[in-house]
Phi, psi and omega in degrees: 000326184259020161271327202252004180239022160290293154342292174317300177303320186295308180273014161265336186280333181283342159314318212275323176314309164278014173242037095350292184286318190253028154311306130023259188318298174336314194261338177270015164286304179289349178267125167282140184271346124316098171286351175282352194239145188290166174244166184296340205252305187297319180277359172268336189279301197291284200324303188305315189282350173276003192252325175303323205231034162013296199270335178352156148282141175285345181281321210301306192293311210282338212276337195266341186270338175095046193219163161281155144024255159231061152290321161299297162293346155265355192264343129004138194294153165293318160308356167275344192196142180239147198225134209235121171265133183008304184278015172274011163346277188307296190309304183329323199282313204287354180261350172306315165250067099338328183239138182266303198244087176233190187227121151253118188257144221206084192283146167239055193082222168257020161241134187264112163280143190226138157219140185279104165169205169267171174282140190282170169302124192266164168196174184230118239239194164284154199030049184098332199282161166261114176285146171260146164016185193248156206290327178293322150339142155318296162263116180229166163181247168171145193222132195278124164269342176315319191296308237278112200230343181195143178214137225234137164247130193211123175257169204306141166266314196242147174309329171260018178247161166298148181334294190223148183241173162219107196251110158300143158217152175305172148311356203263318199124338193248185236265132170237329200192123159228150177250130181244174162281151200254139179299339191260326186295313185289005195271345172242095197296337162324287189304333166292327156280337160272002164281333160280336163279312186299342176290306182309325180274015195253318177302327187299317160299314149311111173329121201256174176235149189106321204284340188284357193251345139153000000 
């Protein structure tokens, strides 16, 4: 009896071995060498729960899928977002304060800071970093451009989000800082669609990031 089941036992470990292998194959395919950017297996999954699921908060879905961020936010339809690397910093800030009435929210962990008005003059400091405005300014700080891996242009998904937000992120993925529109700027929704298109194609002119890589 274990002579004649010895073959058998032989041709199960060799079944188990290629679907092994190409589980294997399968993962070193899908894997990017980027962490900011979705994988083919990660951006089919976050679509299917957003079509299950619409309304998601997008922090709630990375937090449930186990991704950064903005793992999410590339795996999104193109037309929902547009994507930037970090260092298009300066345009970006500079096509921002262009708008006098905005809101820059300002994560912390599970705390938000929110401040109202336009953006102060971004300028460049020593080792890379960016002064934000003047100790007198509403807003001042210094923002690390090393920090800054990936900014994200997005119009609104949801009935209660702003026309268009613009979402900073860390190198990690996740969310550090977005400049929104002001509830009184959104109140004429022409001009909020057209502050929104006019936002997407400016991101769309910028080197973009993740899609080149497939």
């Amino acid at each position: 009896m274990l002579a004649k089941a010895r073959p058998i036992q032989v041709l199960g470990w060799s079944v188990a071995a290629m679907l092994a292998a190409t589980v294997l194959g399968l993962a070193v395919f899908d894997r990017r060498s980027d962490p900011l950017c979705a994988t083919r297996s990660q951006r089919a999954l976050i679509q299917s729960e957003l079509a299950r699921n619409p309304r998601v908060w997008l922090v709630d879905l990375a937090h449930d899928i186990h991704v950064a961020e903005a793992v999410i936010l590339d795996a999104l339809p193109d037309p929902e977002r547009v994507g930037v690397r970090g260092s298009e910093l300066p345009a970006v800030w500079k096509l921002l304060r262009q708008r006098a009435d905005l809101v820059l929210a300002l994560h912390n962990g599970k705390h938000t800071w929110r401040v109202r008005g336009s953006l102060p003059e971004l300028t460049l400091v020593k080792r890379g970093d960016w002064h934000v405005g003047e100790d007198a300014d509403t807003l001042s700080g210094r923002i690390s451009i090393l920090d800054v891996g990936v900014i994200y242009a997005m119009p609104a998904r949801r009935e209660d989000d702003p026309a268009w937000s613009v979402i900073f992120l860390d190198r990690g993925g996740e969310v550090l800082f977005q400049v929104a529109p002001t509830a009184s700027a959104a109140t004429d929704r022409i001009e909020a669609s057209r502050a929104k298109q006019e936002l997407l194609r400016s991101f769309q002119a910028l080197p973009q990031v993740c899609r080149a890589a497939g």
